[in-house]
PLY file of the C-alpha trace (Angstrom):
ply
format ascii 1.0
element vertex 323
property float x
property float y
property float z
element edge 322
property int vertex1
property int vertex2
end_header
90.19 84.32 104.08
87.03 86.27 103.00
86.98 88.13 106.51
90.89 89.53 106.02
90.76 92.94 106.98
93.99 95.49 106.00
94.58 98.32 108.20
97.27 100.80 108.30
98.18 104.29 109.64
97.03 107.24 107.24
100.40 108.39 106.58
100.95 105.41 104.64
97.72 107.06 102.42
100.55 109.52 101.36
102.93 107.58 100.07
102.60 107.57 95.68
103.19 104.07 95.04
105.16 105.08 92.11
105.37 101.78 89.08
103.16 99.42 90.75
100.46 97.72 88.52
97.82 96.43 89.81
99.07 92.72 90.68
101.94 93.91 92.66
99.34 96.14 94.58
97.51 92.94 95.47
100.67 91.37 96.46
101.19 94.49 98.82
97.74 94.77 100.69
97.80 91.33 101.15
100.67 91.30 103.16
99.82 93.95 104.97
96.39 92.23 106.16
98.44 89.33 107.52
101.70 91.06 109.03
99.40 94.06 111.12
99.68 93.93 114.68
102.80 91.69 114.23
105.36 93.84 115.46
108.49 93.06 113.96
108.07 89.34 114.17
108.86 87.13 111.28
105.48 85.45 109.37
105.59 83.43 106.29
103.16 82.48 103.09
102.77 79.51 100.68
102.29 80.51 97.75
99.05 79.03 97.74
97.81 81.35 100.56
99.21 84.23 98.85
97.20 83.65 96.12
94.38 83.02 98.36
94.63 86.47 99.56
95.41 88.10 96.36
92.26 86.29 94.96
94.26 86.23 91.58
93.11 85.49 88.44
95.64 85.50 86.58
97.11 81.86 85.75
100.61 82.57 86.99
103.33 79.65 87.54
105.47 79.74 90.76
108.52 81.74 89.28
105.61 84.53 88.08
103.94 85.11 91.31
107.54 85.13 92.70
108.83 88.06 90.09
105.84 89.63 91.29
106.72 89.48 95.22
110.13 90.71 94.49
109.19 93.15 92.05
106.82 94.48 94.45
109.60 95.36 97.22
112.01 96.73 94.51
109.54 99.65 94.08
108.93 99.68 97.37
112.67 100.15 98.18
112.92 102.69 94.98
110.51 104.98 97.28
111.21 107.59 99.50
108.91 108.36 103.09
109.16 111.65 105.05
108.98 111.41 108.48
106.27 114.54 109.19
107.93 114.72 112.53
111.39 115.29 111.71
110.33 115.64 107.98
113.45 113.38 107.04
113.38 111.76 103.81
114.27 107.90 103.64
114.57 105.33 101.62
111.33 103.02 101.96
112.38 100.19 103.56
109.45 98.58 105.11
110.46 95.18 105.35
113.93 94.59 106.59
113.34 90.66 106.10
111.97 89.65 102.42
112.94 86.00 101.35
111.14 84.72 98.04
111.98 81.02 97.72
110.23 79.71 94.25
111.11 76.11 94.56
109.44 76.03 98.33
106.99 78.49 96.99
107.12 80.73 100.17
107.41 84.03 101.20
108.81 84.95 104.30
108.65 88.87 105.42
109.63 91.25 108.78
108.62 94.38 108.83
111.39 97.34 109.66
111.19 98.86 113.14
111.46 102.39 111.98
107.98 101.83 110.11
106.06 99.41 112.64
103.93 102.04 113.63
102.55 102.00 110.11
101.07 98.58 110.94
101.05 98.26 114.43
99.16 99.88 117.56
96.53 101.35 115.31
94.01 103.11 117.57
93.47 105.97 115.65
93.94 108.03 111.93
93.86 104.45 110.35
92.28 103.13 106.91
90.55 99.77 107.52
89.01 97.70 104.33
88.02 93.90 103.41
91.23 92.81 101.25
88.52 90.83 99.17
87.24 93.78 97.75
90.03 95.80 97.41
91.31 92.58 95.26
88.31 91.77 93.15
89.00 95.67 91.77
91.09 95.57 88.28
91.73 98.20 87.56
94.86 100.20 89.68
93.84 103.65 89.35
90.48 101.77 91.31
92.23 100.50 93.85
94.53 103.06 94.61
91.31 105.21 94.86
89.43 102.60 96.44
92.10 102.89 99.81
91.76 106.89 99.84
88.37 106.57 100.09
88.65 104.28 103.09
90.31 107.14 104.89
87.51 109.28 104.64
85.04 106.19 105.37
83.07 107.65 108.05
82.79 111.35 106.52
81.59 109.80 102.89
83.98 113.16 101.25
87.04 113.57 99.88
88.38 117.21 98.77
91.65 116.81 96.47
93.84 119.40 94.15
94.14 117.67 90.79
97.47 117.77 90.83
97.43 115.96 93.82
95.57 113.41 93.23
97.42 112.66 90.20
100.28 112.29 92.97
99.13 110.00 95.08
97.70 108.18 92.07
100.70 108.00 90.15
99.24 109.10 87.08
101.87 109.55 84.50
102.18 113.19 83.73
101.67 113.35 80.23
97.75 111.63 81.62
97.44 114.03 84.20
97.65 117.08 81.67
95.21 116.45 79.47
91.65 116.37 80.61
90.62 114.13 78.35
93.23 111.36 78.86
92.80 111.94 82.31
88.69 111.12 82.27
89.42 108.28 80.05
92.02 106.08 81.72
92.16 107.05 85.47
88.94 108.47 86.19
86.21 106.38 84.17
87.47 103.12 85.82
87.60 104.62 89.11
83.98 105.38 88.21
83.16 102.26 86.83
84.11 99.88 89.82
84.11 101.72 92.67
80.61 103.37 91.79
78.47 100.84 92.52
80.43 99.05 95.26
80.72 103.25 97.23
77.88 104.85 95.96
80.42 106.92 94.49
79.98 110.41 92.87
82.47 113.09 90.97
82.17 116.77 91.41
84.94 118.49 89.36
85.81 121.84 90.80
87.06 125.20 88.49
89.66 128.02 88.91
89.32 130.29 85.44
87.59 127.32 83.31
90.64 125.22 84.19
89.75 121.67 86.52
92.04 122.25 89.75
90.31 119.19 91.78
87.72 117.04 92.81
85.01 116.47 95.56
84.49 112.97 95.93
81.34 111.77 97.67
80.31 108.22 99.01
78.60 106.27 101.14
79.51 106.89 104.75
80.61 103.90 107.49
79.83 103.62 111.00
82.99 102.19 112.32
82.54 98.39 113.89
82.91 98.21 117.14
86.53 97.05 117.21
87.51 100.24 115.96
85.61 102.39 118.71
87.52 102.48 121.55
85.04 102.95 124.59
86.24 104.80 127.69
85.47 104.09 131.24
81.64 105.14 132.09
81.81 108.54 133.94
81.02 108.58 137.37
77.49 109.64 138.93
78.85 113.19 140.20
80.17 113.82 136.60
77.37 112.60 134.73
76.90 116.16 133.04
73.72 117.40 130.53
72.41 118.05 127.50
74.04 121.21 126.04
72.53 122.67 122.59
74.47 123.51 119.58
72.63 125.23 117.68
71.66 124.15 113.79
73.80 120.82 114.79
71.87 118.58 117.25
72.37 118.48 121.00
75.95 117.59 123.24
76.21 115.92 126.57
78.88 117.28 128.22
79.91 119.17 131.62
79.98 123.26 131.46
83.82 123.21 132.16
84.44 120.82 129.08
81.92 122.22 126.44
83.36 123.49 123.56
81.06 124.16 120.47
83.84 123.31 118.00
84.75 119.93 118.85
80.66 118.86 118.79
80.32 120.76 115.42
83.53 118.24 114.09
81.72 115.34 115.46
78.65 116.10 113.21
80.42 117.67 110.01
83.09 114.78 110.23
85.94 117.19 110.09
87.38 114.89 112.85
87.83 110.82 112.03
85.08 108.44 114.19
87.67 105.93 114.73
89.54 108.87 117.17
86.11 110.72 118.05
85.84 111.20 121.20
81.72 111.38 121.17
82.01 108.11 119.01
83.81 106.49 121.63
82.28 107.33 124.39
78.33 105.96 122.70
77.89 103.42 120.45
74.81 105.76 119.56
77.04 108.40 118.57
78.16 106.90 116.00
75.30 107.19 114.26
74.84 110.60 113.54
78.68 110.55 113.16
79.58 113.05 110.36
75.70 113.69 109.45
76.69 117.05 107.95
79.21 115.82 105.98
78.76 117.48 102.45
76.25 119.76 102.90
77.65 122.90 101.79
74.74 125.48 101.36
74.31 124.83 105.23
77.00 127.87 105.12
78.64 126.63 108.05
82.05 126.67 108.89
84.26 123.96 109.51
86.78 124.18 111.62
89.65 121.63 112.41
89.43 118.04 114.04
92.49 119.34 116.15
90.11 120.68 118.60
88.08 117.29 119.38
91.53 115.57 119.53
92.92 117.58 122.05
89.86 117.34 124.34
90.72 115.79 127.46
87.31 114.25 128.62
84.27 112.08 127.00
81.30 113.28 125.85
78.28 112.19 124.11
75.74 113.43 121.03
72.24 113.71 119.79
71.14 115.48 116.87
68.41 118.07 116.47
65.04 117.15 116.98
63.61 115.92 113.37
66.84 114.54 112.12
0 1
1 2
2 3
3 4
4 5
5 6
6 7
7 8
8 9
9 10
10 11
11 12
12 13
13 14
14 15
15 16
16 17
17 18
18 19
19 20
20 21
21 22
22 23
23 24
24 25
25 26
26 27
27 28
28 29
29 30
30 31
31 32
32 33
33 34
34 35
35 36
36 37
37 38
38 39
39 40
40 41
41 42
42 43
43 44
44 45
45 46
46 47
47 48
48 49
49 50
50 51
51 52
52 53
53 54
54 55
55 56
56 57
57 58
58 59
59 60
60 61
61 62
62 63
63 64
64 65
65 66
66 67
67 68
68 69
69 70
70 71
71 72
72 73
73 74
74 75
75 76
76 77
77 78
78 79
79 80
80 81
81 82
82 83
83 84
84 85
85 86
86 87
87 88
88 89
89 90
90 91
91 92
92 93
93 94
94 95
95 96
96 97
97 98
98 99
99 100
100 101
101 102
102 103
103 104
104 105
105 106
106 107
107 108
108 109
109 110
110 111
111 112
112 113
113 114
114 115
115 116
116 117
117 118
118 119
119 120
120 121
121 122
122 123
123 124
124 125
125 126
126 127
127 128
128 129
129 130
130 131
131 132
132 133
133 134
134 135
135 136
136 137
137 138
138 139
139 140
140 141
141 142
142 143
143 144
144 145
145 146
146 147
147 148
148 149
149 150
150 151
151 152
152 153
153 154
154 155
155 156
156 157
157 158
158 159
159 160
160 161
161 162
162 163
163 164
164 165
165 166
166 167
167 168
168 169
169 170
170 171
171 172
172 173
173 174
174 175
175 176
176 177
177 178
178 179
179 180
180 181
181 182
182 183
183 184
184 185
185 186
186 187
187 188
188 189
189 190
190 191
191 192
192 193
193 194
194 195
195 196
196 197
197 198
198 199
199 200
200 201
201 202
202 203
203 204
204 205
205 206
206 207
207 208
208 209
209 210
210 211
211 212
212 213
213 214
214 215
215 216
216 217
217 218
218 219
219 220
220 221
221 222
222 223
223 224
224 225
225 226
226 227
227 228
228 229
229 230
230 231
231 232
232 233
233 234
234 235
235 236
236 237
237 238
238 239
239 240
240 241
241 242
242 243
243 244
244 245
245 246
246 247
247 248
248 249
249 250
250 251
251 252
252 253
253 254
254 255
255 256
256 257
257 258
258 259
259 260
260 261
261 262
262 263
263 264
264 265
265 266
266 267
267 268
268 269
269 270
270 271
271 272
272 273
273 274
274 275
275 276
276 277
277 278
278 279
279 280
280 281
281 282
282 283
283 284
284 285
285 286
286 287
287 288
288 289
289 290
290 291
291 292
292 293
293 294
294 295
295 296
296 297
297 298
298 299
299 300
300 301
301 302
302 303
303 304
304 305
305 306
306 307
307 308
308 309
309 310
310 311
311 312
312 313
313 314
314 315
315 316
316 317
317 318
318 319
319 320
320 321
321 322
């Protein structure tokens, strides 16, 4: 159980799990490592495998853990999702099959069709983390931090409004307006265990002496291999050349394909390496992935990962000689 990984579309990032303490967050993630890739299909837990997962600590007798499970689909049903397609608001129902059965101790759960793709066919704009460590944090202001953060993995930065963050945080409102209160009980935890484990650091941003958000910086990723989708190898005739960008490093690419936005994206991480298209066409790539990331007195502009996404062809990276 040590190697259980969760993964789960982005969108799911921006959903406030509004109510949910840090158990029932456990109870949440851990389901989601096991029913991914699933489709709809039916899979079931003991009890004992739940708390497995959950690496819980807490002494809790059958009918507890069970309050917990159902507890933790209550608030999930009390949410509401908007499609950004169709932006329709819903009731969250993810799972469309949730049985809790305390004198078998098992859990049984199928997850709703209209939100598979939050689980399923994940091949790009995905957070991917080790459920062990998400569990071993206490606190929930950690771990609800500690799964943003995984979204930005390969970049190592995360730009957020304050009143945002307190959003997607769930931080009661009375917390969120004072400064104080808001150091104290959401942000000094966050501090405290995800710190060490991300390399983690807090830059609080301004607007007339008044904090409006955060820059959070951390130690980047280079994605595994599983989650770098090579393409085919290009062919001889279309084998292409190094192209210079300048103050960024060096592209390989065709003259009809170059485009001097998409390679600056690549190396100021403005577009994800798990849908990179340098990053998946070189496992070397990935290695300078995001390499600017942070570095704002470069003066540079960054311009969107829309660009990269929409390119049609492969290409592949080096950086500047000296880096």
């Amino acid at each position: 159980m040590s190697n259980e990984i969760v993964k789960f579309s982005n969108q799911f990032n921006n959903v406030a799990l509004k109510k949910f303490d840090a158990v029932h967050l456990d109870v949440l993630m851990a389901i989601a490592s096991r029913v991914r890739e699933k489709g709809t299909a039916t899979v079931e837990f003991s009890f004992e495998e739940l708390r497995g997962l959950m690496r819980l600590r807490k002494n809790l007798t059958n009918r507890q853990l069970a309050d917990k499970i159902v507890q933790t689909n209550a608030r999930l049903l009390a949410l509401n999702y908007m499609f950004e397609d169709s932006g329709k608001i819903i009731q969250f129902a993810l799972f469309t099959k949730f049985v809790t059965d305390p004198q078998e101790a098992t859990l049984a759960v199928g997850v709703n069709e209209e939100f598979a793709f939050l689980l399923n066919d994940l091949t790009s704009q995905f957070t991917r983390f080790e459920l062990a460590e998400f569990a071993d944090l206490k606190s929930k202001y950690a771990k609800e931090f500690y799964r943003r953060a995984k979204q930005y993995r390969s970049s190592g930065i995360w730009k957020i409004s304050r009143d945002e963050f307190c959003r997607l945080l769930s931080v009661p409102k009375s917390t969120a307006e004072q400064v104080r209160d808001l150091n104290k009980r959401v942000l000094k935890p966050i501090i405290e265990e995800c710190g060490p484990l991300l390399g983690l650091k807090i830059e609080r941003q301004y607007v007339k002496r008044r904090l409006s958000g955060f820059v959070f910086t951390f130690a980047r990723e280079t994605p595994p291999v599983i989650d770098a989708r090579p393409v085919e190898a290009r062919k001889a005739e279309d084998a292409g050349h190094w192209t210079s960008v300048a103050g960024y490093g060096e592209v390989f690419t065709t003259t009809e394909l170059f485009d001097v936005t998409a390679a600056r994206d690549h190396f100021d991480g403005t577009v994800e390496a798990g849908e990179c298209r340098f990053c998946a066409f070189d496992a070397r790539n990935r290695e300078h992935h995001a390499q600017n990331a942070g570095s704002c007195s470069s003066g540079r502009v960054r311009a969107s990962g829309a660009v990269a996404r929409s390119m049609g062809r492969s290409a592949a990276v080096r950086p500047p000689a000296g880096l």
